[in-house]
N, C-alpha and C positions, 0 to 999 in steps of 0.2 A: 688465586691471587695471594700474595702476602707483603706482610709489613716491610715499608721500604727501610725502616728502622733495624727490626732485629729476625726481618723476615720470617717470621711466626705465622702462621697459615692461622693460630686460633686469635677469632676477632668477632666484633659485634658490629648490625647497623646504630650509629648513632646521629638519626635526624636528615637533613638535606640543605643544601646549602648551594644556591644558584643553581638550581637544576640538576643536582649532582648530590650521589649517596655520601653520605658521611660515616666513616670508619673508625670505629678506636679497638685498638690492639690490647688485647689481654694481658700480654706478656709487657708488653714496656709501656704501655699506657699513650702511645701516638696516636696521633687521628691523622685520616690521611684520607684521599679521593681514590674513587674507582679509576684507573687507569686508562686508556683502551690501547694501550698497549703494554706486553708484560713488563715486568721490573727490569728484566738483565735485557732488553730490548731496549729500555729509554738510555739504559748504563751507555747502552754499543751504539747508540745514536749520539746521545752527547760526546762519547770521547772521540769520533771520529767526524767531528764536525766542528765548526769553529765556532759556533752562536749562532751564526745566521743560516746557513744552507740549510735549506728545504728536502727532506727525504720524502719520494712520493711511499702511500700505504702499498703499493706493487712490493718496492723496494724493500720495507720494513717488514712484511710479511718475509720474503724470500731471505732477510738477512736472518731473522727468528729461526728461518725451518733450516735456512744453513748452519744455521750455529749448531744446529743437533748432530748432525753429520760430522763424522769425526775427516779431520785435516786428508788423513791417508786416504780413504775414498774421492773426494774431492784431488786430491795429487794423481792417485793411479787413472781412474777414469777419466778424466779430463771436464771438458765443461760441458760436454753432451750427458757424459755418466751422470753428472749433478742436476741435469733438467729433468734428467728421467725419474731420479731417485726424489726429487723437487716437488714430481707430478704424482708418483706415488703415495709421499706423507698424506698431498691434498688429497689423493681419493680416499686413503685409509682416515683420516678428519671426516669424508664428509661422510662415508658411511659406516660412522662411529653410532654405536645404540645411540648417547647423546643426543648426535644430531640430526638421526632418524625419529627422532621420538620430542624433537625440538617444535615449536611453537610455529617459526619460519617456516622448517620445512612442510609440515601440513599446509600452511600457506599457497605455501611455492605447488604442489601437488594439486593441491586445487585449483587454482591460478591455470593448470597446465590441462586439467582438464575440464572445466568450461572453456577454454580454447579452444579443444578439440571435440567438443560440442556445437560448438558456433562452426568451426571448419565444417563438420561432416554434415550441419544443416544447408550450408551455403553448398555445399558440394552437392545432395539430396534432393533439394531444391525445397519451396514451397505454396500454397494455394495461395489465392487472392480475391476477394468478394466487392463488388462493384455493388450497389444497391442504388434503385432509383426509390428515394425515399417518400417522393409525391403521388407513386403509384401503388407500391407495394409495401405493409408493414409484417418483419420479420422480428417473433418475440424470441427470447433465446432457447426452448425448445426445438423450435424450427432451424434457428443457426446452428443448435448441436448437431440437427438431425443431417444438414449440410452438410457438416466438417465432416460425419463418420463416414459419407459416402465418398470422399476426395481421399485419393491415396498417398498424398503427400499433407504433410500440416498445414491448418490454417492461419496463417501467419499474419496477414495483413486484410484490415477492411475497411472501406471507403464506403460514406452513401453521399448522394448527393439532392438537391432541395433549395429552394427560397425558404430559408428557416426562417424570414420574417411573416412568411404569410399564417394567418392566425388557424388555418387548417391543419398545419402540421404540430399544432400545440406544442406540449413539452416532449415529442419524439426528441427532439436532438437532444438535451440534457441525459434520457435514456441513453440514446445510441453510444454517445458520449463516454456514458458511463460503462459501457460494455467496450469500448476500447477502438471505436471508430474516429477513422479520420472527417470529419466534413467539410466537402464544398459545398459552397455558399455559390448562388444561381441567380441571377436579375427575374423579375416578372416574367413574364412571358411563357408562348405556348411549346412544348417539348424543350424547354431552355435548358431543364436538367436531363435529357437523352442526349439534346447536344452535345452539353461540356462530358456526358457519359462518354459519348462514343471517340471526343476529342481528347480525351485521356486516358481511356482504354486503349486505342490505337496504336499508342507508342508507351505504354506501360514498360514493355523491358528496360527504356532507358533508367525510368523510378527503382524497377527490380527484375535484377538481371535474372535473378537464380527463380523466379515464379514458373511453376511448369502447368497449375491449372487456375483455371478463372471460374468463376461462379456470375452470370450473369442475372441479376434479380429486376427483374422489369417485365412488363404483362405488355408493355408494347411493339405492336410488330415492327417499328423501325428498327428497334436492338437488332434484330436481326443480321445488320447491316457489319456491323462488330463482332456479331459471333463468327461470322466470317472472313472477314480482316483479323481475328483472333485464331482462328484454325488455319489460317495462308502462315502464321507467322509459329506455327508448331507445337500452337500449347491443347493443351486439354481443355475443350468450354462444357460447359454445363448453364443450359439458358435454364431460366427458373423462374416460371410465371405460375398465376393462383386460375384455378379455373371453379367455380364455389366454396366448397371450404374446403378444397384442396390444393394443394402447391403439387404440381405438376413440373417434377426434374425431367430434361430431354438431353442424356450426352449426345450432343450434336458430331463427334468423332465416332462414335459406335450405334446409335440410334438408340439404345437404350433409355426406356424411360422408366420413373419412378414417381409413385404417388406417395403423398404425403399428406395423412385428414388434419387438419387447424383444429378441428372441434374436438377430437379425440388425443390430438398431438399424438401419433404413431402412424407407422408406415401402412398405405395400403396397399394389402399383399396383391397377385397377379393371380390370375382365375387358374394357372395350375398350380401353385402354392395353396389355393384353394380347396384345390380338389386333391391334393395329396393329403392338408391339415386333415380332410374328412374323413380320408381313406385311414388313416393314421386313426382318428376318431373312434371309425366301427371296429376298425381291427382289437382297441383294449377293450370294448365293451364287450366285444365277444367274448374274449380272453376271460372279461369281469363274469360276464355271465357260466359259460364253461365253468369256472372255479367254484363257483356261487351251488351251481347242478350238483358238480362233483361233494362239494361239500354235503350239498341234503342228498344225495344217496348214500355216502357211509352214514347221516343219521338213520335213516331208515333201513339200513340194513343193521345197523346195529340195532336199533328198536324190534327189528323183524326177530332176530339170535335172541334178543334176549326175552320175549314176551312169547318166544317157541309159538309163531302167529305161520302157519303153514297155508296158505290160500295154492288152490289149483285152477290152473285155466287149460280148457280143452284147447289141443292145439288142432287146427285143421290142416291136413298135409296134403299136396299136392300128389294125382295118379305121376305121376314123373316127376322124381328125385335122383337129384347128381348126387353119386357117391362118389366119394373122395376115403380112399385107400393111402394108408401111407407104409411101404416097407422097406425097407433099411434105408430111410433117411431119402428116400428116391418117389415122386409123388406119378401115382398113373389113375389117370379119369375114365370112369365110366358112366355111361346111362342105363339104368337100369330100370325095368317094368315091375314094381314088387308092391307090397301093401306096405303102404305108410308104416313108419317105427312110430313108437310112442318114445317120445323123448321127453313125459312126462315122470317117467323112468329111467333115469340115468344107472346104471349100475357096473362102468368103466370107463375109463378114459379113451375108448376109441368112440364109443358113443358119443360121447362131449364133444370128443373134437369133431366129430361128424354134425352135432347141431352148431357150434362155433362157427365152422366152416359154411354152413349154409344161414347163419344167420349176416356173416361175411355178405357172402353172396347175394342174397336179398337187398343188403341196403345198397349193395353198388352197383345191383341193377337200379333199382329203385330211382336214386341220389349218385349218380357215379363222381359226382364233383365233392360229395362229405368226405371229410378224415372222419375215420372209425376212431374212436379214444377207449382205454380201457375201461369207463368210466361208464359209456355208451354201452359197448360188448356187455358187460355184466349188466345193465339195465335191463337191455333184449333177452338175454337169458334169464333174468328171474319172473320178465314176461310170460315166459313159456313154460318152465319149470316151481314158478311158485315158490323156488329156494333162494336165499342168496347165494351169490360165487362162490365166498368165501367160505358157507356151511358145507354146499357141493363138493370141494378141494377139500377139506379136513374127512367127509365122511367116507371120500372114495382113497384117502391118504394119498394123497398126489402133490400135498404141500401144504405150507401156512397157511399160504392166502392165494386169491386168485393171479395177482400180478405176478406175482412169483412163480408160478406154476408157467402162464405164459411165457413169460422168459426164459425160463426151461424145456421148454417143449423145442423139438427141431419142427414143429411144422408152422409155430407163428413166430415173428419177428415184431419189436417192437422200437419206435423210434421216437427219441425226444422231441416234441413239442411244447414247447414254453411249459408251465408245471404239469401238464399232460404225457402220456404217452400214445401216439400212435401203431394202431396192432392194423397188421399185414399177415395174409395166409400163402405161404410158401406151394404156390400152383403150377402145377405144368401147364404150358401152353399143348 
């Protein structure tokens, strides 16, 4: 903007006057009004007008953005070249930083997108809860527990009642309050099933776009409606209380859903039940295992370090499978011989030969147990009065015993949650 005076751009607000900012010019000292339209705009208006004719803002915009446009374009291309060139100023205006970063335009942007919120809800559809208020009270833990089970939003909810009878106390100021429509119902017996079932019936003409219904009434004439509501293609959901439970039944799928009042949470279904359990024993195993594993390195470490050497006679069976392992290739035999003492370890085929049959024992024994390595060294310092890991250092076959098994080709070992599972590589 500048001074219609000496057109000097440098100026100050001075005040307001009938709705309108007031201007004084630095340079020549004039006070003048905001415009709304520019200087050499009002110039090209008045001189091509006689006083009185009327320019519309169409007109007055277009003569502004022509005047920028030099004569020879306007000559060469004719009056199409000038629409175009017309249309481009306004796109290069409107997305000018300025007026992307203008006040309007967030406006307008927003504006444009709750629109197409509201579009894509009406197009999506949404839920609709019928409530027989004389039969059934629903607190809003119970209506959230509703809305999560409905796949569309819950959008609209009606109850219905004689809200002058003094049974139904201050329910309606509640319901009310939580954003319920009420009809109001004359005396009488099922008077609010009635007007339930006589305005559930034709609900789509109220709302077109509702694709599920929630019907809340413990009466079996409802019924009546869930039916005339599933002829008419929507999703019902009847929802009566059977003790201190609300009992959902999708009448389209047969599914049903419990729901405790006294506890407010869903009640699960008997194999939801029986998985939580199974889920249950499974960590406590887990807890326990870890808990074992833990107090065996104590007490192998207490055993290394207090040099605590206990022996136990081992009793061996007249018949012993030996298990040979040579180049990596495993061949079984039975064999008729006097017991080894494997209270005497004094190499690694030894070892593996009690390993292998301490294997062996528990999967006769237990063939449903994982062996863990935590387990294996237990059984073996059973028998040997060592622990694993003094065994392995003194026969130099490695640091420790896990390590060793993992190096060995005749055991394999496989992750179990912070466990390892050991396996003895056997020929059938």
């Amino acid at each position: 903007m500048k001074c219609p005076l000496c057109e000097s751009t440098s100026y100050y607000k001075n005040g307001r006057q009938n709705d309108q900012q007031n201007y004084l010019c630095k340079n020549c000292g004039k006070q003048f009004f905001e415009s709304a339209l520019p200087c050499s705009l009002e110039i090209d208006l008045l001189a091509n007008s006689n006083g009185y004719t009327k320019v519309s803002m169409t007109d007055a915009a277009e003569l502004s953005l022509g005047k920028k446009l030099s004569e020879e374009k306007i000559t060469e291309q004719g009056l199409n070249s000038f629409n175009f060139i017309l249309a481009e100023e306004l796109l290069q205006t409107i997305l000018s930083p300025d007026c992307l970063e203008s006040n309007v335009f967030s406006q307008l942007l927003l504006r444009i997108q709750q629109e197409n919120e509201i579009r894509h809800k009406l197009e999506t559809g949404i839920s609709l809860l019928l409530l027989d208020a004389e039969n059934l009270k629903l607190d809003i833990n119970s209506e959230l527990f509703l809305a999560s089970i409905c796949e569309f939003p819950l959008q609209v909810k009606i109850a219905f009642a004689n809200w002058k009878n003094p049974s139904i106390g201050r329910q309606d100021i509640g319901l009310y309050n939580r954003g319920y429509q009420l009809f109001h119902v004359p005396e009488g017996k099922n008077s609010a099933d009635a007007k339930m079932i006589a305005f559930g019936a034709c609900v789509l003409r109220s709302y077109p776009t509702v694709k599920e219904i929630l019907v809340c009434s413990s009466d079996g004439i409802l019924i009546h409606l869930c039916n005339e509501l599933q002829n008419q293609g929507l999703i019902v959901y009847w929802v009566r209380r059977q003790g201190q439970n609300l009992h959902i039944e999708n009448r389209n799928t047969g599914k049903l859903t419990d729901y405790s009042l006294a506890v407010t949470t869903e009640v699960p279904s008997v194999e939801k039940v029986v998985d939580k359990i199974k889920d249950l024993i499974q960590i406590e195993q887990e807890s326990i295992n870890i808990r074992l594993n833990s107090l065996v390195d104590i007490a192998t470490l207490f055993q290394e370090r207090c040099e605590i050497d206990i022996k136990h006679n081992l009793k061996q069976p007249e018949k012993e499978k030996v298990i040979s392992v040579v180049n990596n290739s495993c061949t079984e035999s039975i064999q008729k011989e006097e017991p080894e003492d494997f209270t005497k370890i004094s190499n690694g085929k030894i070892l593996d030969n009690l390993l292998f049959k301490i294997i062996q024992d528990i999967h006769i024994n237990t063939p449903e147990t994982k062996l863990s390595v935590s387990k294996l060294g237990s059984e073996l310092r059973k028998i040997t009065g060592e622990s694993p890991n003094s065994i392995i250092k003194k026969l130099k076959l490695g640091s420790n015993f896990t390590k060793y098994l993992e190096s060995s080709p005749t055991f394999t070992l496989k992750a179990s949650g912070k466990e390892y599972e050991v396996t003895a590589l056997l020929c059938e």
